[in-house]
C-alpha positions, 0 to 999 in steps of 0.5 A, spaced: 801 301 633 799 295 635 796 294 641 801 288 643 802 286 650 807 290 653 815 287 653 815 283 660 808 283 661 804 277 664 800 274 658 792 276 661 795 280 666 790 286 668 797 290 667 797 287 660 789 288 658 789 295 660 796 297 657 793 294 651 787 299 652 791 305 653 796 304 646 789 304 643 786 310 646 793 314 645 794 312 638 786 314 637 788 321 641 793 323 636 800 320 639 806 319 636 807 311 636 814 313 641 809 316 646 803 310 645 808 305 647 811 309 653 804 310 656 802 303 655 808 300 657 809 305 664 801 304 664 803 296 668 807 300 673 799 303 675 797 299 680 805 298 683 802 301 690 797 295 691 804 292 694 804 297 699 797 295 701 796 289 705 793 282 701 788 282 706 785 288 704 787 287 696 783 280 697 777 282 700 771 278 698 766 283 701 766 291 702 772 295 705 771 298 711 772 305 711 779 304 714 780 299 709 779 303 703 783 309 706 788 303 707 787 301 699 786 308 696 793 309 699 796 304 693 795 311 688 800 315 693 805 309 694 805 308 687 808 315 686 812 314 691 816 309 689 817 311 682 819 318 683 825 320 682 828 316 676 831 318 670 828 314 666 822 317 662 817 311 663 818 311 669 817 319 671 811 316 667 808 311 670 809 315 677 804 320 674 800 314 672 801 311 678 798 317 682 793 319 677 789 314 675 784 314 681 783 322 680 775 324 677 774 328 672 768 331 676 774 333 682 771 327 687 777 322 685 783 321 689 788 322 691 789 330 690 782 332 688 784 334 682 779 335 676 778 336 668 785 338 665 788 338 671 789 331 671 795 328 667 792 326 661 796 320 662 792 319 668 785 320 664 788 314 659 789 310 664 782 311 668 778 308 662 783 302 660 783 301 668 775 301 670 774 298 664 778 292 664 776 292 672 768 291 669 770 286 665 774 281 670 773 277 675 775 278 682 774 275 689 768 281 690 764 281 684 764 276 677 765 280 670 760 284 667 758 284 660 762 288 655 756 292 654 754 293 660 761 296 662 761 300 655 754 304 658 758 304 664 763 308 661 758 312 657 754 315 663 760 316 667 763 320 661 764 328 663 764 325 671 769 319 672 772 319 666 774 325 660 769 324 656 776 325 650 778 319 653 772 315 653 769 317 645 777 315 644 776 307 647 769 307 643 772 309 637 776 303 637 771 299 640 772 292 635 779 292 636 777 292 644 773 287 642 778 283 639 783 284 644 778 281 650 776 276 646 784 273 644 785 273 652 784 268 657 779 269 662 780 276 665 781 274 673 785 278 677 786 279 686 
């Protein structure tokens, strides 16, 4: 499966890149081209949350007050939230996406604490493509990080952030990724 940008998606959007990473990661874990296009068309829905939040917040040039992280680690919960209950199976999808992407594999993640496989793997997906792309982009805080220096961060953080499954699968595509960061526009997002 080609790591296109899912149908609808902003060109250069992070939506867009991190789906473009999560259908790389799926097609190297093993899933069927379906599964690999529902998980990286439901994963731009990850950050739907973010609406509930309030811009202030979300643009932010400094540090987040404690309160005002509480209010921006509430975007996972309010994600679910408007996802859920839909019969549509991308959707269902995008909800456990939506409230899982922020969970550690180590337990110290949020919303619900969860750890290892406890996490849906969709979830664990996400989170690699998600702080990834997070590194590599722009953003009113921070300038973007080297490709290299975001790929040792994956690494260190493989077997406590991250799935270790997951990471191993992102760096045997690691060309691809490459190709995909070097084809876009600048990677700048609020």
């Amino acid at each position: 499966m080609a790591a296109a940008e899912p149908a609808g998606a902003p060109r250069g959007s992070h939506g867009a890149r991190v789906a473009s990473y999560v259908a790389l990661i799926a097609e190297q874990l093993g899933f069927p081209p379906e599964r690999c296009r529902q998980l990286s068309l439901a994963s731009t829905l990850h950050d739907i949350g973010k609406a509930g939040v309030p811009e202030a917040i979300r643009i932010k040039r400094g540090p987040l007050t404690p309160d005002e992280r509480d209010e921006m680690e509430r975007h996972a919960e309010h994600g679910r939230a408007l996802l859920e209950g839909s019969s549509s199976a991308v959707v269902k999808l995008a909800a456990e996406i939506a409230a899982s992407h922020h969970e550690r594999w180590d337990g110290a993640g949020y919303p619900n604490r969860l750890c290892g496989e406890d996490i849906p793997l969709s979830g664990r997906i996400v989170a690699v493509a998600d702080v990834f792309d997070a590194l590599t982009s722009r953003r009113p805080y921070k300038e973007p990080w080297p490709l290299d220096q975001a790929k040792a961060h994956l690494v260190a953080n493989a077997g406590s952030h991250f799935d270790p499954a997951c990471v191993n699968a992102f760096l045997a595509r690691w060309p691809e990724i490459i190709r995909l960061v070097a084809a876009g526009p600048p990677a700048s997002e609020p």
